[in-house]
KEROKOL-707219 format. One record per atom (N, C-alpha, C): residue in one letter; z, x, y. Coordinates in steps of 0.001 Angstrom, whole numbers, plus 500000, padded with zeros to 6 digits. Last residue first. Layout:
<rs>
AZXY
...
</rs>
This chain:
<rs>
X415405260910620410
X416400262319620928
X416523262815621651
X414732257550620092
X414584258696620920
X415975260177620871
X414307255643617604
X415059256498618301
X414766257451619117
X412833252656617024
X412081254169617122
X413791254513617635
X414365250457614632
X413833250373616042
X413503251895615958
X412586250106610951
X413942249935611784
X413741250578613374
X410677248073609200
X410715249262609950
X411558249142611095
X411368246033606448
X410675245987607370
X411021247609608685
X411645246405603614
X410347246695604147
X409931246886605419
X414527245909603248
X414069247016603208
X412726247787603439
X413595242789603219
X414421243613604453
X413929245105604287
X412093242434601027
X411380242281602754
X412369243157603738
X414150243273599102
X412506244033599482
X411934243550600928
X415801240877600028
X416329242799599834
X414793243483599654
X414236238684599100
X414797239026600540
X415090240617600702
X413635239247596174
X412410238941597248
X413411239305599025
X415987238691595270
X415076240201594870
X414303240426595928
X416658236651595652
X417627237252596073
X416694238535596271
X414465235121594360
X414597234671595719
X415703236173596440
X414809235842591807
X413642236028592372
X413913236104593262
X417827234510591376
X417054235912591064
X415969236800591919
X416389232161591222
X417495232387592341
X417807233621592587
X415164231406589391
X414367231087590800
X415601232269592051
X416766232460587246
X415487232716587211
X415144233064588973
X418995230605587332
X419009231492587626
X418050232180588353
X416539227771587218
X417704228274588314
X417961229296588553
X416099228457584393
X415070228765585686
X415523228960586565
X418662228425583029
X418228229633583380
X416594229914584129
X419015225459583518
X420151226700584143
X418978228354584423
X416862224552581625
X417326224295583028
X418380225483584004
X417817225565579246
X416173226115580124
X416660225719581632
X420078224138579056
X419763225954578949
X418535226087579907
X419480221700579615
X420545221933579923
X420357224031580130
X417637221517576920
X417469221049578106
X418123221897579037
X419500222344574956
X418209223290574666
X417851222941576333
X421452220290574954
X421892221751575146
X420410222280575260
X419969218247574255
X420577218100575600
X421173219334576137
X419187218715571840
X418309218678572384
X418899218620574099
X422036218766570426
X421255219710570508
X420183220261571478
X422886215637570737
X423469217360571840
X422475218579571908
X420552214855569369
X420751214560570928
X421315215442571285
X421609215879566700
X420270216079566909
X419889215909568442
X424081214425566710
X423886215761566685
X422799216361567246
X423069211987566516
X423907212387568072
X424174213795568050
X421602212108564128
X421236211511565662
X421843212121566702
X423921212328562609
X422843213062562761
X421785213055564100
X425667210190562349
X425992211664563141
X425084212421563079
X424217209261559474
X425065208826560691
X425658210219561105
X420540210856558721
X422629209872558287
X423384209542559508
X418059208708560426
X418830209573559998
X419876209496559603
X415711206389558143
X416380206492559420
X418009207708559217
X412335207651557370
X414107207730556911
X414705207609558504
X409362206777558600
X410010207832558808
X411679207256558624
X406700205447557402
X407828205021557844
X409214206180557608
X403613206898556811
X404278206275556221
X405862206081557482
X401008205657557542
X401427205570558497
X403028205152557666
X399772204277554024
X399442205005555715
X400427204815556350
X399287205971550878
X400375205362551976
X399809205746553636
X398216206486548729
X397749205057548955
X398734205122550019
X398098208784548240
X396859208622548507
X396785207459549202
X401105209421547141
X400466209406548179
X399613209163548809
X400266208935544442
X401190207611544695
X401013207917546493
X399563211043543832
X398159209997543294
X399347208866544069
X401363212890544354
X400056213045545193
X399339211664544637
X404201213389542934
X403567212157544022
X401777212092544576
X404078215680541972
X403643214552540789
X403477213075541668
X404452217375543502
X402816217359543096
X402680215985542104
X407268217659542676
X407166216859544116
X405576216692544063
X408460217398539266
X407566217958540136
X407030217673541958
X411149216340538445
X410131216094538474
X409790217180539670
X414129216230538145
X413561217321537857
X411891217666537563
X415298213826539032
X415603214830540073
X414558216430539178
X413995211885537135
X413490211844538120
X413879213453538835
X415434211516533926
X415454212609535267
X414534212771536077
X413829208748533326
X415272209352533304
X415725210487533978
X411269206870533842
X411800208424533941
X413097208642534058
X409119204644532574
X410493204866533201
X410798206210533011
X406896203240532021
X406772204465532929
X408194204749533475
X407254201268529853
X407210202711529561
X406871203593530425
X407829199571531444
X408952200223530779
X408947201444530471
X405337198797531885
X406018198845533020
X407296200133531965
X404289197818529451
X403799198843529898
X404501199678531402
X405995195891528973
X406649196945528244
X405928198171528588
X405243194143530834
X406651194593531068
X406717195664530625
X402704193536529936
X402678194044530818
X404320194622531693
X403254192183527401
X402891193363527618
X402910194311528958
X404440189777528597
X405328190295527754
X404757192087527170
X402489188205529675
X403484189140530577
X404130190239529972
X399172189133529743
X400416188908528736
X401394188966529404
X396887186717531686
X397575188127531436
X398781187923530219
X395964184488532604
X395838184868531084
X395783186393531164
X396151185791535822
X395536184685535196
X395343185307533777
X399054186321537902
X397613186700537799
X397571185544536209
X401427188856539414
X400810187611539652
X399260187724539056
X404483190476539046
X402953190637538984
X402192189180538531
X406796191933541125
X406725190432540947
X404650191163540571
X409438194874540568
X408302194472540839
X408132192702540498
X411869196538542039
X411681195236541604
X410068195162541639
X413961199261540456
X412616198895541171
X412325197262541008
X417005201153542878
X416196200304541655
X414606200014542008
X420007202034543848
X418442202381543695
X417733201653542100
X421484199768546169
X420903200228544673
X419773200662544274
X422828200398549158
X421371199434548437
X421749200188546929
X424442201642551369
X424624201096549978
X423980200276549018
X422074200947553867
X423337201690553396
X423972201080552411
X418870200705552227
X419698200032553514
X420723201092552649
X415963203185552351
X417140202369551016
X417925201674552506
X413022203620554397
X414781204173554251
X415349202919553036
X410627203403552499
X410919202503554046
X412663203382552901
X406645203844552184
X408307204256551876
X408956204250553007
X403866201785550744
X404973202136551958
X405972202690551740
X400946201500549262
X402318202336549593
X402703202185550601
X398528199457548035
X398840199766549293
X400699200639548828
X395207198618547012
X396833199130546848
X397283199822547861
X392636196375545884
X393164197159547189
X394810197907546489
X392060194871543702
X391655195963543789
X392214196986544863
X393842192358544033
X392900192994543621
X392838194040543356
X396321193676546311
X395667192261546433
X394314192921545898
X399528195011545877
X398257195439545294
X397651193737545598
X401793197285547477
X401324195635547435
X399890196614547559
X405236198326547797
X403743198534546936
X403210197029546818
X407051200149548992
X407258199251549131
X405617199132548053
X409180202261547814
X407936202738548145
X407832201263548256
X412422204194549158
X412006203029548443
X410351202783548424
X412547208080549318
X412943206466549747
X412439205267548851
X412640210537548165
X413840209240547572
X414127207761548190
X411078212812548045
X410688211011547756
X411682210380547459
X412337215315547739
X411799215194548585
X411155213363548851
X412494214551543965
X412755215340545059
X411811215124546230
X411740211010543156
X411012212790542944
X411662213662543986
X412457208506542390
X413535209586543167
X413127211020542979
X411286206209542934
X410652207514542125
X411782208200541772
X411631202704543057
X412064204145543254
X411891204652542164
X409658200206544558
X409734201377543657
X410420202256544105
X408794196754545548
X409011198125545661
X409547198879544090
X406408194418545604
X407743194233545477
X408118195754545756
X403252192721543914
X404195192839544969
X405781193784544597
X400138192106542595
X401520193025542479
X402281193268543761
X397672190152541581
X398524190407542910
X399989191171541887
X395787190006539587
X395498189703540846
X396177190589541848
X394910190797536393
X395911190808537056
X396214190645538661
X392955190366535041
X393471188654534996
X394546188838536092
X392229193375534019
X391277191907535121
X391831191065535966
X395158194972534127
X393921194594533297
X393302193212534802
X395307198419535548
X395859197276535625
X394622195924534652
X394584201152535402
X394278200493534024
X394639199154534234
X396055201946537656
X394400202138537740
X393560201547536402
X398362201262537296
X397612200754538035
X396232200703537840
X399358203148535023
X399184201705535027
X398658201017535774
X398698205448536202
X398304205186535108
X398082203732535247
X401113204910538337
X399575205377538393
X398233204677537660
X403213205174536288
X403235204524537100
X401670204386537679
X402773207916535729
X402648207329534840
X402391205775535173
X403017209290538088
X402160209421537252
X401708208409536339
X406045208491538924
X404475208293539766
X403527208559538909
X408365207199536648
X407080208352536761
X406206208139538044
X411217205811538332
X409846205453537537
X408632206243537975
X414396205311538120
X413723205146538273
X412235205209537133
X416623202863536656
X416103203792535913
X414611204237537105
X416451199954536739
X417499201168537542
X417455202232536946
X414119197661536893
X414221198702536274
X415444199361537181
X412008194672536571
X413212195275537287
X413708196368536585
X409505192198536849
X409907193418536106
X411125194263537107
X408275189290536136
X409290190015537090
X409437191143536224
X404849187514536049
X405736188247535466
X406703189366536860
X403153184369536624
X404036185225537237
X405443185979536048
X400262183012536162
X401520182560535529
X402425184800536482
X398581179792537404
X398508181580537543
X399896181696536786
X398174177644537626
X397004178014536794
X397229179492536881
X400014176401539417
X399967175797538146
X399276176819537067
X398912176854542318
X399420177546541444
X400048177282540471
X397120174407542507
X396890176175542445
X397770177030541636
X398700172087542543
X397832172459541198
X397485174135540991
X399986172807544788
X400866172730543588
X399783173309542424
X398227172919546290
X398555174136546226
X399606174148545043
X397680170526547146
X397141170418546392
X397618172145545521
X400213167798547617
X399735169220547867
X399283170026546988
X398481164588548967
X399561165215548020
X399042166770548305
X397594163810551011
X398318162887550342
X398960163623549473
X395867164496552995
X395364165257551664
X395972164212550596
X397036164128555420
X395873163302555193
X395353163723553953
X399759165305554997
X399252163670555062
X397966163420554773
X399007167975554987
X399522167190553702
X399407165915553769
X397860167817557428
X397137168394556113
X397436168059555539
X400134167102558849
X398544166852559077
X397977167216557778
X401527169994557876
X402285168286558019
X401111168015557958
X400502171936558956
X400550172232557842
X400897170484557521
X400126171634561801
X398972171517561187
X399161171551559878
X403395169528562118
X402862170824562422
X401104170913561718
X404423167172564534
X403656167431563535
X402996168932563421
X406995167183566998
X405627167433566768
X405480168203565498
X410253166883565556
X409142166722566461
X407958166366566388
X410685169833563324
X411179168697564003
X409960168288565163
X410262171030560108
X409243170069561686
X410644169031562124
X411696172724557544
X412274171566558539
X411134171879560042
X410654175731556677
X411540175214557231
X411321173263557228
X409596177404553570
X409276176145554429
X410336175858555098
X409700180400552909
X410074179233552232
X410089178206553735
X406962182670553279
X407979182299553010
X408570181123552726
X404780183979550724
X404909182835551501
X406309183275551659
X402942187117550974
X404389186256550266
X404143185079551582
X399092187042550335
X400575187435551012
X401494186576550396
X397400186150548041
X397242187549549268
X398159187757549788
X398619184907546186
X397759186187545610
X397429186893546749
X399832182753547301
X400679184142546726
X399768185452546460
X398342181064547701
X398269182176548573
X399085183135548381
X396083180090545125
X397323180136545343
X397691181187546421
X393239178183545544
X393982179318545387
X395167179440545533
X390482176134546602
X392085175916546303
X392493177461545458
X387739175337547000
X388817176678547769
X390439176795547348
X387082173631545321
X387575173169546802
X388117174589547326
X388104175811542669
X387456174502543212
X388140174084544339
X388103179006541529
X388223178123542058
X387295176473542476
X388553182140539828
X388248180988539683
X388652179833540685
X388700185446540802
X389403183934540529
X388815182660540900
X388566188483539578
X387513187457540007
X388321185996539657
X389150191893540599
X389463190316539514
X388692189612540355
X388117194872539647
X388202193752540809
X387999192310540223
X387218196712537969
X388934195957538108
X388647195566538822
X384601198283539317
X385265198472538272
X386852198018538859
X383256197054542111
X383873197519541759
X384616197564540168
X380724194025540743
X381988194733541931
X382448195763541307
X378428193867539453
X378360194407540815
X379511194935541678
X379349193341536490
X378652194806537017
X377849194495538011
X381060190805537124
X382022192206536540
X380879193487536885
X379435189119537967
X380021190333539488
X380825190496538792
X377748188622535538
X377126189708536765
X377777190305537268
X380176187285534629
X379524188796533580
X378727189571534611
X380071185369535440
X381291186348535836
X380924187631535678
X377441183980535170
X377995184506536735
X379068186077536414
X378505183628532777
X377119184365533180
X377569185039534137
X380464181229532906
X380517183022531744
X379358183404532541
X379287179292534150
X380331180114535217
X380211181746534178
X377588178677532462
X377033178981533461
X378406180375534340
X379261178268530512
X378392179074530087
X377866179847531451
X380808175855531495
X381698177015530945
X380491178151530833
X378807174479534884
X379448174244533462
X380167176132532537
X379490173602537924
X379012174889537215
X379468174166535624
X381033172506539773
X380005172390540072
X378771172921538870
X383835173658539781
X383773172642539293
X381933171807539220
X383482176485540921
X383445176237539523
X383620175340539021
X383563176481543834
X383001175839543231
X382771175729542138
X384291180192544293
X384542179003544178
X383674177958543886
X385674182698543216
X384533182225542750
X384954180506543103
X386856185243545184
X386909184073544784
X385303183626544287
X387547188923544777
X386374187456544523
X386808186292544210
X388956191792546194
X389155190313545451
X388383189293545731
X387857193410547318
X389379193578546670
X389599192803545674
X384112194590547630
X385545193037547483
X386907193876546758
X382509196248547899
X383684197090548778
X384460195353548583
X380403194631546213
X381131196076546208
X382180196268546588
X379924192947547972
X380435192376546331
X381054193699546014
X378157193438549673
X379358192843550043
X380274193273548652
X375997194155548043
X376802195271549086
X378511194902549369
X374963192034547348
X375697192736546213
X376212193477546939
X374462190723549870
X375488190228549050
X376027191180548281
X372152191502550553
X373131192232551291
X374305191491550542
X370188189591550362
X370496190466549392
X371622191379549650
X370417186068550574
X370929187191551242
X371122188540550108
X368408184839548877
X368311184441550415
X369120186030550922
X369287185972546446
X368020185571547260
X367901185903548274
X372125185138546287
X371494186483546053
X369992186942546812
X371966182139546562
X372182183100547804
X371834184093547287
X370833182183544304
X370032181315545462
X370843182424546635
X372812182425542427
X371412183001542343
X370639182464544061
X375087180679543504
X374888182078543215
X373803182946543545
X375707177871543672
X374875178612544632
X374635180076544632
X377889177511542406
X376732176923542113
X375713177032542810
X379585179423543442
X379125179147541968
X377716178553542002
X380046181295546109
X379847179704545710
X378971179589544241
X382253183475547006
X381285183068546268
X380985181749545922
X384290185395548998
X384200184118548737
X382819183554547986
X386112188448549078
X384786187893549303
X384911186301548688
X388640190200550940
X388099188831550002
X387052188501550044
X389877192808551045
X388829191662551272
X388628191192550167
X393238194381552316
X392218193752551389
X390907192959552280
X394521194708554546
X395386194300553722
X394797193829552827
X395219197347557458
X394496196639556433
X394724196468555056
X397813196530559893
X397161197555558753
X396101196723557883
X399471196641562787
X399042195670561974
X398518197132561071
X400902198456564707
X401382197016564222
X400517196153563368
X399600199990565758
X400700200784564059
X401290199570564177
X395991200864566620
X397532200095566649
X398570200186565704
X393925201996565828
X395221203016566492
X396335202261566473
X391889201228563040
X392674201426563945
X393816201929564624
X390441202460560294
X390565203535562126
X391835202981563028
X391322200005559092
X391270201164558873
X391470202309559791
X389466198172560744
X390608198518560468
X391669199093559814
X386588199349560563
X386959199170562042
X389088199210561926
X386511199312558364
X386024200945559046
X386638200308560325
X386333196746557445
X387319197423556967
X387517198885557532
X384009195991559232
X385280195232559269
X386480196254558907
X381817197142557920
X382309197559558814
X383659197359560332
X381940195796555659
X382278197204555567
X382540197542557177
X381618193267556448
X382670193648556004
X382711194999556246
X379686192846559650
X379617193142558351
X381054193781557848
X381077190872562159
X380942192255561684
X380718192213560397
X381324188262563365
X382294188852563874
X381727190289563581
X379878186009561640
X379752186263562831
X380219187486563351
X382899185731558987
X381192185640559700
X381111186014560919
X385439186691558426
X384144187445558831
X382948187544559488
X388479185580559366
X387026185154558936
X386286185731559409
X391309187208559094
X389782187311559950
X388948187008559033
X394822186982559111
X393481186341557860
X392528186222559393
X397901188527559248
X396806187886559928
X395535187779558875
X400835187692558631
X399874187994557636
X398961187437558813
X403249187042560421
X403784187470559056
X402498188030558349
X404369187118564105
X403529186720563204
X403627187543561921
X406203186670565786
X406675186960564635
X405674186527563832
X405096186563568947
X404929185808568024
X405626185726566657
X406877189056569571
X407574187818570173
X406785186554569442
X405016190878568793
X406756190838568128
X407380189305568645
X401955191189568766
X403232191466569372
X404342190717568646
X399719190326566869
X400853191517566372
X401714191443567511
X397973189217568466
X398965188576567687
X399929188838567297
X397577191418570610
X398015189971570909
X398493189437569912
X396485192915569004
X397176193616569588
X398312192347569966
X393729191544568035
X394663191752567038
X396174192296567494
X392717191295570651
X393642190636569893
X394011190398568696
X391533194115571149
X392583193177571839
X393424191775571285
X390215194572567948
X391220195149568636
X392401194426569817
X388150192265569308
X389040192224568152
X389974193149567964
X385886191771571178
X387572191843571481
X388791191780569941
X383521192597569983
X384359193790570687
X385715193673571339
X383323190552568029
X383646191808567348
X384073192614568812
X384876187293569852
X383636188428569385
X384044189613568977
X386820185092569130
X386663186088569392
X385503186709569550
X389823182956568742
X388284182894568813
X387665183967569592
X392989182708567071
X392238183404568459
X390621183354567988
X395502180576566099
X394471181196566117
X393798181579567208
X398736180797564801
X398098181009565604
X396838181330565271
X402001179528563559
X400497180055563495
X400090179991564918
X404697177977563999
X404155179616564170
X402799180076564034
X404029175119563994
X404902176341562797
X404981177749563097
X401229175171565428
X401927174709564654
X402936175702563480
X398857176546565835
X398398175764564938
X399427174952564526
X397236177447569029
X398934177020568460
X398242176317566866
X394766179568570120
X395324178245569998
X396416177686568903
X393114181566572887
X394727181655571507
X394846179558571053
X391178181679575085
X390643181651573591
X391575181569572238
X394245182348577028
X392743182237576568
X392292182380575372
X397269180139576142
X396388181030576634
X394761181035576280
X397529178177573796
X398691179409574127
X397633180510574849
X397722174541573485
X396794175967573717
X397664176957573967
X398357172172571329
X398302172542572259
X397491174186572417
X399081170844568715
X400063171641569351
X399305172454570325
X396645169254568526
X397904168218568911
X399172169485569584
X394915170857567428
X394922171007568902
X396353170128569314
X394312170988564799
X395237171874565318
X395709171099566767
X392989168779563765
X393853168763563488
X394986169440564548
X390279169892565335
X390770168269565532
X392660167919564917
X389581172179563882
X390206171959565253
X391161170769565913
X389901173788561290
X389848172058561545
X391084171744563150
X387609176002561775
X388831175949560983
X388754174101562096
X385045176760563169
X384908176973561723
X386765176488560721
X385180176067565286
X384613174523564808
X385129175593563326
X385834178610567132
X386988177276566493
X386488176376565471
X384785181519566217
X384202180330566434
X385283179219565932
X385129183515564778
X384263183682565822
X383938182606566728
X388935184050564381
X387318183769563696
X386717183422565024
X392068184781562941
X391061185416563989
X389800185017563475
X395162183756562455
X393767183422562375
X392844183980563369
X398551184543561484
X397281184689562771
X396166184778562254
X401126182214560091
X399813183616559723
X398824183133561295
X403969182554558920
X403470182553559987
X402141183457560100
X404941181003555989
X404729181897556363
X403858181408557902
X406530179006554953
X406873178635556087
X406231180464556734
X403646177702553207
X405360177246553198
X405843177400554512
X400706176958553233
X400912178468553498
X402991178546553865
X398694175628552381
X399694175841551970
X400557176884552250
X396958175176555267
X397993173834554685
X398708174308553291
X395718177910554985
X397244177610556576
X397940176197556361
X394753177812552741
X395842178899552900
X396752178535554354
X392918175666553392
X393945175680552475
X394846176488552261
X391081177042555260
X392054176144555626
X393242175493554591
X390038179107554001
X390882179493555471
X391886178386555344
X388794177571551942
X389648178685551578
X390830178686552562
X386993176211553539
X387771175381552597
X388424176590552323
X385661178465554734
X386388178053555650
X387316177100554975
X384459179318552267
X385123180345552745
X386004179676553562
X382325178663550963
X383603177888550839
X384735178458551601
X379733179099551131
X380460179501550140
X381594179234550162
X378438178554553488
X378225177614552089
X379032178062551206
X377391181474554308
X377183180550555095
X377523179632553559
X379284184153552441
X377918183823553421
X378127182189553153
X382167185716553230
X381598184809552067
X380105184137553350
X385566187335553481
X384231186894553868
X383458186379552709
X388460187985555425
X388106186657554712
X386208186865554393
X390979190095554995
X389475190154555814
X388753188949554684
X393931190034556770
X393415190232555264
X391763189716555689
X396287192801557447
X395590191861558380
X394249192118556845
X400494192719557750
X398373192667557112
X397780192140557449
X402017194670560227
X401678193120559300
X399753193614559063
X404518197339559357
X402640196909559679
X402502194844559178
X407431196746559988
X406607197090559188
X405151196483559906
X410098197290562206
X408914196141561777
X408472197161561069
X412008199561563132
X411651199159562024
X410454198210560971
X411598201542565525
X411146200243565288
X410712200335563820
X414419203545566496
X413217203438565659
X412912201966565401
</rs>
């Protein structure tokens, strides 16, 4: 069984001016030592001049350094290379598709969503907003509030452009255009913390050739992703006790505004649900996975909740209070709202000796049918000669 998990694939969009590509490119110069695949319609839109020092990896693929990668595309090769990044030998960690050009979101998220590949999954949208260009794009593009709908998550960028009243206005609109709970984060220069869409991992050591993330920090001089995430404050919650799906639920769907990003896993232990549920919330999006416990793991839950003038200290005790002490006498109907959110869930790897049980079995069931067509054929064949003989008419005798 191929263990990899789905990598996310996170849908970048924002009309012409909205900062979207200052976004792209501050998530691949802070991005530590995660390995992310860039898919956009067009190279000039990410900082070519930087990348190219690491060279080309095939058609339209180009090296960013560190493991990244970007591919330049049209909407009908996007399947093909989303297929291309997701292979295994890149170890790519989080793919990010700049929208423009490529497909209206919605039909970005219909496209991945449907897809057949079981190496990547859809991992949110981001819409990208330019403050000080609000009303004007509304204008120009009315298809915005559409966008603004199906967002996971709104950057509002350029809020350094905007004064406190102006930005209050704005917010107050795309609280009643987006989705009910779809947080809205504040930004300048595109600067964000990329924790809020995927885990970074932790930065190796460049030997050599300069990676695009190196380049960036030099010519930036300092990193600006420090200040980003300066401005978000991070609550841990840990429980060995599992934890209600219901109630659990509850808390999601009440999650408050400020709350961005929820990472980390869950045990239910609802009869029939005893694996681990892996759970990543970007905005508004939520996502389930249940992946086998390792052999001798602890059943426990770790959650990490990321986000802006939240309480932590409430948001623990609301955590607390979805703790369930007899899980084993819960209802298996009490998963259905924690089911809704799982695709392509990840099938328990079997106990030991189960497998090779499960192989004889199937090698005996083989092994049988096999023998007894043989018989079968051999049967037939024996049946078939003794009727021709006995058919055929023995010499005349004369008396």
């Amino acid at each position: 069984m191929n263990s990899r998990q789905p990598i996310p694939v996170v849908v970048l969009a924002g009309f012409l001016g909205s900062g979207k590509t200052t976004v792209l490119n501050h998530l691949l110069a802070s991005r530590g030592g995660t390995r992310i695949g860039v898919v956009v319609n067009d190279f000039g839109s990410i900082e070519i001049d930087a990348m190219s020092v690491a060279g080309q990896v095939g058609d339209s693929m180009v090296s960013l350094g560190g493991g990244c990668l970007c591919c330049a595309v049209d909407g009908s090769e996007l399947d093909a290379y989303l297929e291309k990044l997701s292979a295994p030998v890149h170890r790519i960690d989080v793919i990010v598709i700049e929208a423009s050009g490529l497909a209206e979101p919605q039909e970005m998220i219909r496209m991945l969503v449907a897809s057949e590949n079981p190496a990547v999954r859809y991992g949110g949208l981001v819409e990208v907003v330019d403050a000080a260009e609000f009303d004007a794009t509304r204008a120009r593009h009315p298809e915005t509030d559409r966008h603004l709908a199906v967002a996971d998550l709104v950057v509002l960028n350029k809020t350094d452009r905007v004064d406190a009243r102006e930005r209050a206005r704005i917010e107050t609109e795309l609280a009643a255009l987006c989705a009910p709970g779809t947080p809205v984060v504040g930004a300048d220069h595109g600067r964000i913390d990329p924790e809020l869409l995927f885990d970074r991992r932790p930065r190796t050591e460049t030997r050599g050739q300069l990676s695009f993330e190196d380049l960036l920090a030099e010519a930036e001089g300092h990193d600006h992703c420090t200040h980003a995430h300066a401005a978000y404050e991070s609550t841990e919650f840990r429980s060995e006790s599992a934890l209600s799906p219901r109630r659990l639920m509850d808390f999601l769907d009440r999650r408050p505004a400020g709350l961005y990003r929820i990472k980390g896993f869950v045990w239910f232990g609802v009869p029939g649900h005893d694996e681990r549920y892996e759970v990543q919330a970007v905005g508004r999006f939520l996502r389930f996975a249940p992946q086998p416990w390792g052999r001798g793991e602890a059943r426990l839950t770790q959650l990490v909740l990321i986000g802006a003038g939240t309480d932590g200290e409430a948001l623990v005790r609301a955590l607390e209070a979805c703790r369930e002490e007899a899980p084993q006498d819960a209802n298996p109907e009490s998963m259905w709202g924690v089911l809704r959110y799982v695709d392509r869930p990840v099938p328990a790897a079997p106990p030991e000796g189960e497998a090779e049980a499960e192989a004889g079995i199937e090698a005996g069931i083989e092994a049988g049918i096999e023998a007894g067509i043989e018989a079968g054929i051999e049967a037939g064949i024996e049946a078939g000669v003794e009727a021709g003989i006995e058919a055929v008419p023995g010499p005349d005798v004369e008396v």
